[in-house]
LOMILO-739667 format. One line per 2 residues: number of its first residue (from 1); their letters; for each residue x, y, z of C-alpha. Coordinates in Angstrom, 2 decimals. Example, Ala and Ser with C-alpha at 12.3 -4.5 7.8 and 13.67 -1.06 7.14 Angstrom:
2
1) AS) 12.30,-4.50,7.80; 13.67,-1.06,7.14 .
***
This chain:
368
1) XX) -49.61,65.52,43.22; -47.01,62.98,43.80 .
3) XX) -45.09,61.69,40.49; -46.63,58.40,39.32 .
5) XX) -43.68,56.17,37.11; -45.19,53.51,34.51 .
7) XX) -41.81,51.27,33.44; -41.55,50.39,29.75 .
9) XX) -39.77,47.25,29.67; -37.42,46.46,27.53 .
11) XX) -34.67,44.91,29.27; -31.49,47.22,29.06 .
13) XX) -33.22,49.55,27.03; -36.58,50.03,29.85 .
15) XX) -37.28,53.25,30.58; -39.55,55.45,32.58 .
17) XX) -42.55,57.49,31.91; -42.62,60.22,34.98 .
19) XX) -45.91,61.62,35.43; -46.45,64.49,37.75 .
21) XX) -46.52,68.47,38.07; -43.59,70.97,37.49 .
23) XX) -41.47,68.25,35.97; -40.26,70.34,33.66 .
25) XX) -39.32,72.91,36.09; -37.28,70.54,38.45 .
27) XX) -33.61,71.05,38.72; -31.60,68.00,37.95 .
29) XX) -34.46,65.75,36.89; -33.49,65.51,33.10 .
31) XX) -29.68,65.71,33.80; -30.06,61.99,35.22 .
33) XX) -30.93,61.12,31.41; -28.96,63.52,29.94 .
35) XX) -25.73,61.55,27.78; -23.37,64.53,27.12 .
37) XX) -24.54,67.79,25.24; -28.32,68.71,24.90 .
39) XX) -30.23,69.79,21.90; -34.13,70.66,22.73 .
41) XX) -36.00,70.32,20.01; -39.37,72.94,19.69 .
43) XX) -41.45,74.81,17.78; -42.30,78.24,17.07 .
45) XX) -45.86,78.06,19.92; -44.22,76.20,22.87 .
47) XX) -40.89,77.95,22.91; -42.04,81.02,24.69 .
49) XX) -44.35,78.97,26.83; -41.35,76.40,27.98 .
51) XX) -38.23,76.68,26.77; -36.33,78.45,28.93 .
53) XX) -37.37,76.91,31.78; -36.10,73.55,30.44 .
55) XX) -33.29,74.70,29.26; -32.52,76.42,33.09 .
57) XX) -33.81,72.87,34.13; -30.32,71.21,33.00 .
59) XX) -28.27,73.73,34.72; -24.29,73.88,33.69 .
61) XX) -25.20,70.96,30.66; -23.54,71.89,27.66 .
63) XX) -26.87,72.83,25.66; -28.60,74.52,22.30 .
65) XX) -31.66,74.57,21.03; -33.50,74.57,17.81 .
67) XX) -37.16,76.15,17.20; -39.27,74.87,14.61 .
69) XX) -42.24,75.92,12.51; -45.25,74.25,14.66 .
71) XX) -48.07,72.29,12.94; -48.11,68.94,11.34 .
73) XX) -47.91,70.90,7.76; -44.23,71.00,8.88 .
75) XX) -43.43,67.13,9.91; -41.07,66.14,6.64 .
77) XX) -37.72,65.67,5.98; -36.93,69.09,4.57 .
79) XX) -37.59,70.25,8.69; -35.55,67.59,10.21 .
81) XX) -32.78,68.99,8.19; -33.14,71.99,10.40 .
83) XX) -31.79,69.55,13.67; -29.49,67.74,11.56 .
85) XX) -28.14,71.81,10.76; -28.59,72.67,14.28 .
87) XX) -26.67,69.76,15.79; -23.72,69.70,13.62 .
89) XX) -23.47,73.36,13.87; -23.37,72.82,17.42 .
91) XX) -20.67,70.29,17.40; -22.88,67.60,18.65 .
93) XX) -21.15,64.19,18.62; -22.60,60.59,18.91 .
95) XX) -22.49,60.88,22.60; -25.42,63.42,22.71 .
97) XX) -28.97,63.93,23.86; -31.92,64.96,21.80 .
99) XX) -34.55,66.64,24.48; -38.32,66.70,22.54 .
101) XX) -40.31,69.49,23.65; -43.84,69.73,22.21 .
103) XX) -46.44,67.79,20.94; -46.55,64.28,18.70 .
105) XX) -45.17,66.47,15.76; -41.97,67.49,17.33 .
107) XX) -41.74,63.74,19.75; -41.84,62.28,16.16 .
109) XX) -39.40,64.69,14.59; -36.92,64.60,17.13 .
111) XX) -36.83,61.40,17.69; -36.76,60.43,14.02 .
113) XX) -33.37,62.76,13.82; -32.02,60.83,17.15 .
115) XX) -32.63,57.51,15.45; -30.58,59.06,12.31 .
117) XX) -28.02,61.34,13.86; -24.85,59.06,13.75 .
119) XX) -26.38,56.24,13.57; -28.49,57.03,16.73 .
121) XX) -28.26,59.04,19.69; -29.85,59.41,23.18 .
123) XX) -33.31,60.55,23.36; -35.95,61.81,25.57 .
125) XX) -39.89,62.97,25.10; -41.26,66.14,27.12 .
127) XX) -44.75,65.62,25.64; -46.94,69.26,26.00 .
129) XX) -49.82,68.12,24.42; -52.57,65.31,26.33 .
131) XX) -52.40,63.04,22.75; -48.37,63.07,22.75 .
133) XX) -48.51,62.50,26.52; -50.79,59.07,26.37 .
135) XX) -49.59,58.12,22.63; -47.12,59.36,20.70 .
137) XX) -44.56,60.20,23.31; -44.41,56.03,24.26 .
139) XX) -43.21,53.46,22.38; -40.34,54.76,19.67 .
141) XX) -42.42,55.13,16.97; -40.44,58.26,15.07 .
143) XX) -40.77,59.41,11.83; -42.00,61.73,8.97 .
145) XX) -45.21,62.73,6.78; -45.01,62.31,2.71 .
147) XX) -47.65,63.94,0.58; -48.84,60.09,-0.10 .
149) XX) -49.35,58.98,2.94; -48.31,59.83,6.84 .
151) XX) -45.37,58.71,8.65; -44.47,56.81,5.69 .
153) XX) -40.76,57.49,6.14; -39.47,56.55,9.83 .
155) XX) -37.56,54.66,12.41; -38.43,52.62,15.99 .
157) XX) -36.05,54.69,18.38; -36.77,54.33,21.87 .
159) XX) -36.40,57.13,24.20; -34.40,56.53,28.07 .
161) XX) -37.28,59.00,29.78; -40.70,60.36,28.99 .
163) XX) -41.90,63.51,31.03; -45.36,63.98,31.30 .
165) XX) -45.97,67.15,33.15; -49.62,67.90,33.75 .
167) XX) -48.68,71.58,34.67; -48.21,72.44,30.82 .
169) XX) -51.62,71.22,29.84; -52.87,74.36,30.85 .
171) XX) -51.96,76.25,27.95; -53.11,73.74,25.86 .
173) XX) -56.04,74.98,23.61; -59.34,73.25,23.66 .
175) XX) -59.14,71.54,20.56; -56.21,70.40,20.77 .
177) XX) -57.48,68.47,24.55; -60.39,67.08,23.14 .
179) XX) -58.28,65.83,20.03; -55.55,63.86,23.14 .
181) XX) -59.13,62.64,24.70; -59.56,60.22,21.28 .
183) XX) -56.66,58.59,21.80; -57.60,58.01,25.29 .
185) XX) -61.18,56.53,24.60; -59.01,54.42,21.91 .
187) XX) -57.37,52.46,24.76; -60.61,51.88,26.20 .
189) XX) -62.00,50.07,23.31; -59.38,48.28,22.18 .
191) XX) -58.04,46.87,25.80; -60.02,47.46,28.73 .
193) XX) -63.63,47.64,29.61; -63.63,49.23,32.23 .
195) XX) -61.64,52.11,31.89; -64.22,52.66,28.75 .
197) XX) -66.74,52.80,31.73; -64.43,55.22,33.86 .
199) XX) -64.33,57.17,30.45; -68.72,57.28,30.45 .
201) XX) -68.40,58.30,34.12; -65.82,61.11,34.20 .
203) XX) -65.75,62.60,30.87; -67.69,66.11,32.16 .
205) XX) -64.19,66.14,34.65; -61.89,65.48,32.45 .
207) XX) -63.06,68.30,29.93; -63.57,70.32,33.53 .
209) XX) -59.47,70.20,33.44; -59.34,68.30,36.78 .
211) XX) -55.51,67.15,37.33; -56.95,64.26,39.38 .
213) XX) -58.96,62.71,36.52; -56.31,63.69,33.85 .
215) XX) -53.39,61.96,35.49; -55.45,58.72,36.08 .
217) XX) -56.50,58.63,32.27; -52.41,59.94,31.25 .
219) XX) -51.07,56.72,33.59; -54.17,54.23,32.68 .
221) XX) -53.22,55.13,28.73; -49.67,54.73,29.27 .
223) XX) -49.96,51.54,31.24; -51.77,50.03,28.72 .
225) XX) -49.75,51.44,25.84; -46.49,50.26,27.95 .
227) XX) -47.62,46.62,28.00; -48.63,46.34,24.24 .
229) XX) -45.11,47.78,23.49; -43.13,45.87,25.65 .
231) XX) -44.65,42.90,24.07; -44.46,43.94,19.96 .
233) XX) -41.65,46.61,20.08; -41.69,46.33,15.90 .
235) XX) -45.36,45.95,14.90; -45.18,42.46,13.72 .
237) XX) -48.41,41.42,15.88; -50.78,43.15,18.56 .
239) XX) -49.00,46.22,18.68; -51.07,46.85,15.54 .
241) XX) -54.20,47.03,17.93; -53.13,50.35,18.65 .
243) XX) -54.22,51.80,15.28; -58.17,51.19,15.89 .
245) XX) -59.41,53.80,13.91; -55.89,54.49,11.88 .
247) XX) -56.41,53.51,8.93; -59.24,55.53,8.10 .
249) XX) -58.31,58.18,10.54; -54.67,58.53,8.24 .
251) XX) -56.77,58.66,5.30; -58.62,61.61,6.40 .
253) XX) -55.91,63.38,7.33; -53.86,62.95,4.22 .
255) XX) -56.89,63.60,2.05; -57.88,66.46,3.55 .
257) XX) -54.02,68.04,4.10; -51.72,67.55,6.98 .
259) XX) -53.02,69.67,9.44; -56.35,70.75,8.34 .
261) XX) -57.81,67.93,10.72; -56.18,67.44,13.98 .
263) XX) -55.07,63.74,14.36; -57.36,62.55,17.17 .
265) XX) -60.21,63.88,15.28; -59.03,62.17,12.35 .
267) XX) -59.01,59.17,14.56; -62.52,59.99,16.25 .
269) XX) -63.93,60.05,12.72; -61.91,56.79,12.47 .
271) XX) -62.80,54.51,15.08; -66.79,55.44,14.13 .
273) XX) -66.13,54.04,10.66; -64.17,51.15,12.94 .
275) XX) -67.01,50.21,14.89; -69.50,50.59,12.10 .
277) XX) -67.14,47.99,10.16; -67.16,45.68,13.09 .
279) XX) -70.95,45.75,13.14; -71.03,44.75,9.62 .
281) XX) -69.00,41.88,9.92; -70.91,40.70,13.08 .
283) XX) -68.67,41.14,15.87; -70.08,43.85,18.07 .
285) XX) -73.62,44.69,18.92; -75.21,48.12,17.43 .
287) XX) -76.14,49.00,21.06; -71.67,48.88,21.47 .
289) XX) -71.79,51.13,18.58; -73.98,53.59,19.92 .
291) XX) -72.32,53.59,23.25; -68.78,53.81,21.59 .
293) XX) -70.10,57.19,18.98; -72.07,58.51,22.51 .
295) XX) -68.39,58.97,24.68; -66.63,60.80,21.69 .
297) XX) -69.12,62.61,21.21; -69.74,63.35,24.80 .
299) XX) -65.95,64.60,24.31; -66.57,66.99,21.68 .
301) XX) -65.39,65.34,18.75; -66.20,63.93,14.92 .
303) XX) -68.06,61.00,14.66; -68.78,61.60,11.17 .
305) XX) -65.54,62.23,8.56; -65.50,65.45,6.52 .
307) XX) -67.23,65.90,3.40; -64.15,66.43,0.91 .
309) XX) -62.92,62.71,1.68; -64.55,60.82,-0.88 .
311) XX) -64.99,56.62,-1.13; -61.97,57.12,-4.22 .
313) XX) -59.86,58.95,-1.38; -60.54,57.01,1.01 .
315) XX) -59.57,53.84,-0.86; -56.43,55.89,-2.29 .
317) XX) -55.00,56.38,0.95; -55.92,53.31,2.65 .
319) XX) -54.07,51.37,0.41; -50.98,52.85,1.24 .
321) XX) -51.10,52.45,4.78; -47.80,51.32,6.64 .
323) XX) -50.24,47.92,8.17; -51.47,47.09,4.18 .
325) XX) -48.88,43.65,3.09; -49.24,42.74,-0.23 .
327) XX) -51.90,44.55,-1.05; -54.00,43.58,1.91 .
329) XX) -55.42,46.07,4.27; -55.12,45.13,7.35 .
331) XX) -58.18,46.80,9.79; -58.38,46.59,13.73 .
333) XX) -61.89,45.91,14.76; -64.30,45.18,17.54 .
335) XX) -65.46,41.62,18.79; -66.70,43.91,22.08 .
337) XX) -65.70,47.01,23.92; -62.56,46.12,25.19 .
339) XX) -61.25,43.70,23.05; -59.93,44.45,19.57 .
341) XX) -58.36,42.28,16.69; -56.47,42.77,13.99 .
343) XX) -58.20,41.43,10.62; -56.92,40.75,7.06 .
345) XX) -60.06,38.14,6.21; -62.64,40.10,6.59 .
347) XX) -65.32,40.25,3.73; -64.13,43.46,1.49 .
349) XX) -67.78,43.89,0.39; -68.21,45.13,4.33 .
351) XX) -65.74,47.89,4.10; -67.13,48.93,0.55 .
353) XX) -70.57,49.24,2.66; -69.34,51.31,5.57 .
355) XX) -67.32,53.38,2.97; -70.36,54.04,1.21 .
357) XX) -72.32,55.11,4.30; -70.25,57.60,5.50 .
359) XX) -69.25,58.66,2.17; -72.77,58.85,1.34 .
361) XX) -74.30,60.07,4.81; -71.97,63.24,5.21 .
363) XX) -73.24,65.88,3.06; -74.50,69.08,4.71 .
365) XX) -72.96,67.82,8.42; -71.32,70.76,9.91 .
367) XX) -67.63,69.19,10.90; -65.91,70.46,14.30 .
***
């Protein structure tokens, strides 16, 4: 297939998202981002898989690399030590590049160490996973986990490239696919209509694997990710749209331990409670709901959260979400497929309900 680009904008700082095949595989293709020595951040999985061949990728660059324990278990600050270890041991000065390679854990790790490394240094994201590709791996968002709440501790650092190579989404496990396809369907609601209809139409081929139908839903996700971040780099308006399904998708995930749940089920179970929400407060028909709970599930994932997050959990962790200010929590919801809005006036007697039906429906649902 021949390399698609989708431009971030951001004046000086734009940069391009390269998707294509073998990108990690071509010689000199990173070395035109490259500023100085290399350090390629991984973990412990896709180091055999990729490594080496990245590393071979940047030819007579000065390079090291680093290998990390995988799983998001292992996204704190007691791991990023490990690159801050690696790169001074290295001799790595301010004029060097940190090279991501894995999924959202490691984009978010690395780049919260090139954001802190001297006071910043270049960056750049070679997402392995279909939810870093369309999400994590655009937009700067870096950062850590704490054990009261996720990416609580972190820093907007923009990368100068993003490689999305569809070749290494063939070792990816099933799970872990289906769990990028959530943040996929996310764009659809929250943006654009009809790529939610593409979504109904070719969700048997994108499970299928077909390079064709992933690559149009990796560069229709980016596209639309690229435009909200060019436009809110910080989060102090729409970029918040993003997070459909967040806050209660974070929740889960912290309640039930880093890990346990994959993010984009986290987020599946999320956006359910999201457009359950919006129904309550009269925004979206129940017909959009059942359409909305029909394509995750049609992709294999929760639409119900798991039993061990209570309502008390839930309200724990949703209070300490990074979008709550003063006190408030801030929720994206629905006023159709398509179009989201971020609310802070919405009645809290509504999110009491839909926290009582899920917390109250659950019991004795087997949880994938």
């Amino acid at each position: 297939m021949t390399t698609q680009i989708v431009d971030i904008d951001f004046g000086p700082r734009s940069y391009p998202i390269m998707i294509g095949e073998n990108l990690t595989t071509q010689n000199g293709l990173l070395n035109q981002y490259v500023q100085g020595k290399a350090m390629v951040v991984t973990n412990e999985t896709i180091a055999p898989l990729y490594l080496q061949q990245v590393l071979d990728s940047l030819g007579n660059t000065p390079k090291a690399s680093v290998v990390l324990p995988d799983g998001e278990e292992h996204k704190n600050v007691e791991t990023v030590d490990r690159i801050y270890d690696a790169l001074l041991s290295n001799g790595f000065d301010r004029g060097c590049t940190v090279i991501a390679l894995g999924g959202g854990v490691i984009g978010d790790m690395a780049g919260f160490s090139a954001a802190c490394y001297q006071r910043g240094v270049n960056f750049i994201q070679i997402p392995t996973t279909l939810l870093a590709q369309v999400d994590s791996s655009v937009g700067g968002k870096t950062g850590v986990n704490h054990p009261m709440g996720k990416n609580m501790i972190g820093a907007f650092h923009q990368p100068v490239a993003v490689l999305a190579d569809m070749s290494v989404l063939s070792t990816l496990p099933d799970r872990e696919f289906k769990a990028g396809l959530a943040e996929v369907i996310k764009y659809g609601f929250i943006i654009d209509a009809e790529f939610f209809a593409w979504l109904e139409e070719n969700m048997t081929s994108l499970l299928d694997r077909n390079t064709a139908s992933i690559a149009h839903a990796v560069k229709r996700s980016c596209e639309i990710k690229a435009a909200v971040v060019a436009a809110d780099e910080y989060e102090r308006g729409q970029r918040a749209l993003l997070n459909f399904g967040h806050t209660f998708g974070h929740a889960i995930e912290a309640g039930m331990g880093y890990g346990v749940w994959l993010h984009g089920e986290a987020i599946s179970a999320g956006m359910v409670m999201g457009l359950d929400m919006s129904v309550r407060c009269g925004m979206i028909t129940e017909s959009d709901k059942e359409r909305g709970c029909a394509l995750l599930a049609a992709a294999d994932l929760p639409v119900l959260p798991p039993s061990e997050v209570d309502k008390a959990m839930f309200e724990r962790y949703m209070l300490r979400d990074k979008k709550v200010i003063d006190g408030q929590i801030r929720l994206i919801l629905l006023e159709s497929i398509g179009q989201a809005v971020v609310s802070a006036d919405f009645d809290a007697e509504k999110l009491h309900n839909t926290l009582d039906h899920f917390t109250a429906h659950i019991a004795g649902h087997e949880q994938t």
